[in-house]
C-alpha positions in Angstrom: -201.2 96.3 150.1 -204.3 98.1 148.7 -202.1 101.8 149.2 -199.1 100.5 147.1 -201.4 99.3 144.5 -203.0 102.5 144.4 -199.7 104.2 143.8 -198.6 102.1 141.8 -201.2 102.8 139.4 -201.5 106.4 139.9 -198.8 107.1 137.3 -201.2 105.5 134.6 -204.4 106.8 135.9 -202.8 110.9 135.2 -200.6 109.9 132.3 -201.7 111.8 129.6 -203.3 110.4 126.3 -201.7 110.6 122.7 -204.9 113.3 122.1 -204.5 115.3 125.0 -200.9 115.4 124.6 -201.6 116.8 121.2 -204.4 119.4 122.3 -202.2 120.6 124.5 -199.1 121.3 121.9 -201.6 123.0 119.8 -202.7 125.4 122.3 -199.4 126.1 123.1 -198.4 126.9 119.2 -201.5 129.0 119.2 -203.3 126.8 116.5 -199.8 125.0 114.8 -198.0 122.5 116.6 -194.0 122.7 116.2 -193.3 118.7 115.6 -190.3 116.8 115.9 -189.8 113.4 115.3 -191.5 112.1 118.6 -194.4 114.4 117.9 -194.3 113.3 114.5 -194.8 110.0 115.0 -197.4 110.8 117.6 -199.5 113.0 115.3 -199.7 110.0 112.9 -200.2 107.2 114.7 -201.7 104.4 112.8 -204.5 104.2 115.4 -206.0 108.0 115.3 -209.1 109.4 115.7 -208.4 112.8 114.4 -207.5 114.3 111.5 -204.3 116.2 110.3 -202.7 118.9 107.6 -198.8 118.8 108.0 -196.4 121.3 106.5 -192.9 120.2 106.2 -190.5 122.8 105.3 -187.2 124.5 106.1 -187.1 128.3 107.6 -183.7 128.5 108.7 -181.7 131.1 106.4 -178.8 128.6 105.9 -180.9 126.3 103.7 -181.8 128.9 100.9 -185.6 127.9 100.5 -187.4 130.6 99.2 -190.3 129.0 98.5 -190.5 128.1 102.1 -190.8 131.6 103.1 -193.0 132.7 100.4 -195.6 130.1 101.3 -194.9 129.6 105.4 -198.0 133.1 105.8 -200.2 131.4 104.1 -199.5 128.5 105.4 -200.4 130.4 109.1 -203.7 132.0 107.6 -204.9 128.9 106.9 -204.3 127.4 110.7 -205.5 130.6 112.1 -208.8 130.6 110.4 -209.6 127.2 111.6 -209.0 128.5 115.2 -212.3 130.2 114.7 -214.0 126.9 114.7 -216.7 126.3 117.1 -214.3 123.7 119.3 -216.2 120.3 118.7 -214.7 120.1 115.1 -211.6 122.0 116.1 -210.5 119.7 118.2 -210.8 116.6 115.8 -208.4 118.2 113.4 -204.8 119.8 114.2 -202.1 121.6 112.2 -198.5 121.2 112.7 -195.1 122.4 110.8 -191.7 120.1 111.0 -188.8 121.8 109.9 -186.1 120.2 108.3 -183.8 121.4 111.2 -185.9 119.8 113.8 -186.7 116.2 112.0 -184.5 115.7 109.2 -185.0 111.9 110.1 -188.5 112.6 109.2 -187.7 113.8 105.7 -185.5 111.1 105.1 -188.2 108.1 105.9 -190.4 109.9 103.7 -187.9 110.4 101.0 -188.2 114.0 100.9 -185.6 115.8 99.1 -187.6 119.4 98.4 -189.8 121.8 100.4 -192.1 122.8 101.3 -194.2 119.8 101.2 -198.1 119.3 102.7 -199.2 116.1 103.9 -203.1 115.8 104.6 -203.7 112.2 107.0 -207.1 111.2 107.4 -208.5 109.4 110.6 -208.2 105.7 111.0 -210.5 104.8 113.7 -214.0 106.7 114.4 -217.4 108.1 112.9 -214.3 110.0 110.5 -212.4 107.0 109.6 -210.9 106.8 105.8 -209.5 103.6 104.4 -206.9 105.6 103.0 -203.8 104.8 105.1 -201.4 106.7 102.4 -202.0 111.2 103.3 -203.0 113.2 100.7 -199.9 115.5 99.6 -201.1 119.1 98.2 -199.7 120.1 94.6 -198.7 123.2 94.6 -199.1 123.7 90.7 -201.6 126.6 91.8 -198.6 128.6 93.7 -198.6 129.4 97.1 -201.7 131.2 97.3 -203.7 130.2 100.8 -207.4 130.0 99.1 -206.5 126.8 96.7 -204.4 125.3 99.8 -207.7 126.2 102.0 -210.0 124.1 99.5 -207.5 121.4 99.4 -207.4 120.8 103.5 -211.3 121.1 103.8 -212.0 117.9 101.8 -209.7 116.7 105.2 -211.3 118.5 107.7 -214.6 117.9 110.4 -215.9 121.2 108.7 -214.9 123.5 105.8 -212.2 126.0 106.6 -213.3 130.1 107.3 -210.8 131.1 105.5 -211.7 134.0 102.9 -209.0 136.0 100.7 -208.4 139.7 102.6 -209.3 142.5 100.8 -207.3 144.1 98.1 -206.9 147.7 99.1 -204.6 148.1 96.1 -207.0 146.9 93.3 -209.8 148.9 95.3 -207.7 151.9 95.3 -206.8 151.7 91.5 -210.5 150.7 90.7 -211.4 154.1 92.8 -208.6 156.1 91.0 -209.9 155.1 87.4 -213.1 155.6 88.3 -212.8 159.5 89.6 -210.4 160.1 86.5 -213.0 159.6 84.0 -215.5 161.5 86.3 -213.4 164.4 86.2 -212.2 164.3 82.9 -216.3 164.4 81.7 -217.3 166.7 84.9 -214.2 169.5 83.6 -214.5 169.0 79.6 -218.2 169.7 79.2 -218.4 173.0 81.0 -215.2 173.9 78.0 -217.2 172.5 75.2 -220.3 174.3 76.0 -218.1 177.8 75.7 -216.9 176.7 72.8 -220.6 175.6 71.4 -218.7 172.7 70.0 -221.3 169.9 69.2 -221.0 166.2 70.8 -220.8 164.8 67.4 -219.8 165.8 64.3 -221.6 165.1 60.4 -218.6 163.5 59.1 -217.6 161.0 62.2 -216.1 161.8 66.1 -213.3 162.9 65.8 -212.5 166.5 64.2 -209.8 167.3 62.2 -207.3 169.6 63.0 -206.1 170.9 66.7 -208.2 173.7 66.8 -211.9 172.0 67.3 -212.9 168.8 68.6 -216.0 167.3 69.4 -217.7 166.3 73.0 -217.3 162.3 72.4 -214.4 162.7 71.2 -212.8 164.3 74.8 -214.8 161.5 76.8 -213.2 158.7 74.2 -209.7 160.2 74.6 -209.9 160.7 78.3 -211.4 156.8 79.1 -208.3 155.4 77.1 -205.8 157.8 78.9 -207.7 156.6 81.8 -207.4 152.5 80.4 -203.1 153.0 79.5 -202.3 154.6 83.3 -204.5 151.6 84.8 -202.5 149.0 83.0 -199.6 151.0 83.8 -200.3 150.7 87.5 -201.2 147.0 87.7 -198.0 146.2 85.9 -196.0 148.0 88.5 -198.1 148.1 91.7 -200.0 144.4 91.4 -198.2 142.0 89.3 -194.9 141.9 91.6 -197.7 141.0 94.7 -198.7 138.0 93.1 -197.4 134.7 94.5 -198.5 132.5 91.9 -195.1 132.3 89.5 -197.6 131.3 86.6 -200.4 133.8 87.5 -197.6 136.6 87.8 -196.3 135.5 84.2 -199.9 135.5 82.9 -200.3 138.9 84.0 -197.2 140.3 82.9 -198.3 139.1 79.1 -201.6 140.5 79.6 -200.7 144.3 80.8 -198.0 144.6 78.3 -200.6 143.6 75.4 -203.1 145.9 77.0 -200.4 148.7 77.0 -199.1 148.2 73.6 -202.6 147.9 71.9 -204.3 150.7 73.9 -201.0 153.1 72.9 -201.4 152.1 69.1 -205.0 153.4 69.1 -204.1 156.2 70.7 -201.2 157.1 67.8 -203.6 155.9 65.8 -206.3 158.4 66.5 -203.4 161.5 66.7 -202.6 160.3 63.0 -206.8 161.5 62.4 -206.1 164.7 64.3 -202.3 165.2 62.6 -202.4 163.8 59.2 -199.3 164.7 58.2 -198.1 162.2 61.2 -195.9 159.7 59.6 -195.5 157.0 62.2 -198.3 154.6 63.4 -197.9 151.7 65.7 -200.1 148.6 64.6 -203.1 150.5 63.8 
């Protein structure tokens, strides 16, 4: 009698629970469990001890959402830096992604007729517990940019999120570029002006009349705005189609296109000094 009690009950002394069922999808998904609707539901229960950030989106080609594949990286930057937890507040907290294709019951409960969409749920039982039964959803009125997303989930998490921008080889590159332009434009014009004995500045102002003289501040004025009209040029071209942010890209757009068109009037403006019998001027 005692063995077939014992079996019996061995079923429910190995069954796994709802938490180790879930630490064990996330390892498999390497940090992001792939949900459906039973894992859904499982992840969410109204009696959990942990925590959890919930993208719900739609991958698959056939459904057209680009904004689900523009924000689906940073999305995964976010759940891999938090893999670098120590484990005791790793394991209280657990991303997941449902795609439509795999839970559109899902969507339809929660009345979802866009992605992507991220849900942030708060514990309801422990040390962690928030009276908030309703998850915090994330506005994405800052674009799809992982830093704003990253401060967002950390008000959710055990501990704040690692996450930190990567470098911007292209802005450090440019920065580098500009720099070493205006080096070499001083470094090359001096030795010139010295053969020439032209002085730095002149009695009358900077800028000499004529094409056949100019003065020393003059070249290092000329060359720094050269210098300032390629740089914008570059970010236009090179940086402002990287952004993510709709608004931010717009922003900048408005910005280098100012910058050009004001830095070009000065310089017409400053040929007009050196050609007076120029008859065209721009602005200035």
């Amino acid at each position: 009698m005692k063995a077939l009690l014992a079996l019996l009950a061995a079923p429910l002394v190995f069954a796994a629970t709802p938490y180790e069922k879930l630490l064990k999808l996330s390892k498999d998904g390497n940090g992001v469990i792939k949900l459906d609707p039973k894992s859904y539901d499982l992840l969410t229960s109204p009696r959990r001890t942990w925590s959890a950030s919930v993208q719900l989106t739609a991958l698959d080609k056939r459904r057209k959402c680009s904004p689900c594949r523009e924000f689906d990286p940073a999305w995964n930057a976010i759940a891999k830096a938090w893999t670098s937890v120590p484990q005791e507040q790793r394991d209280n907290h657990f991303f997941a992604t449902l795609d439509f294709d795999d839970g559109p019951t899902v969507f339809q409960k929660l009345g979802l007729s866009s992605a992507p969409v991220v849900f942030a749920f708060a514990p309801t039982e422990g040390n962690r517990a928030s009276r908030q039964t309703v998850p915090d959803k994330y506005d994405f009125s800052d674009g799809f940019e992982a830093g704003p997303l990253a401060e967002f989930l950390s008000r959710h998490t055990p501990t704040k999120i690692p996450y930190h921008d990567p470098i911007d080889w292209t802005r450090v590159l440019l920065t580098t570029i500009f720099g070493l332009s205006i080096l070499l434009s001083i470094r090359f014009a001096s030795p010139i002006l010295q053969i020439r004995n032209m002085p730095y500045v002149g009695g009358g102002g900077w800028i000499a009349a004529g094409f056949q003289s100019q003065y020393g501040q003059e070249v290092h004025v000329v060359a720094f705005i050269y210098g300032l009209l390629s740089f914008a040029f570059l970010m236009l071209v090179l940086v402002v189609p990287s952004q993510s942010s709709p608004n931010r890209q717009r922003a900048q757009i408005y910005l280098w296109s100012a910058v050009i068109i004001i830095i070009y009037s000065v310089l017409v403006s400053l040929f007009r000094v050196k050609n007076r019998g120029y008859p065209f001027k721009l602005f200035l």
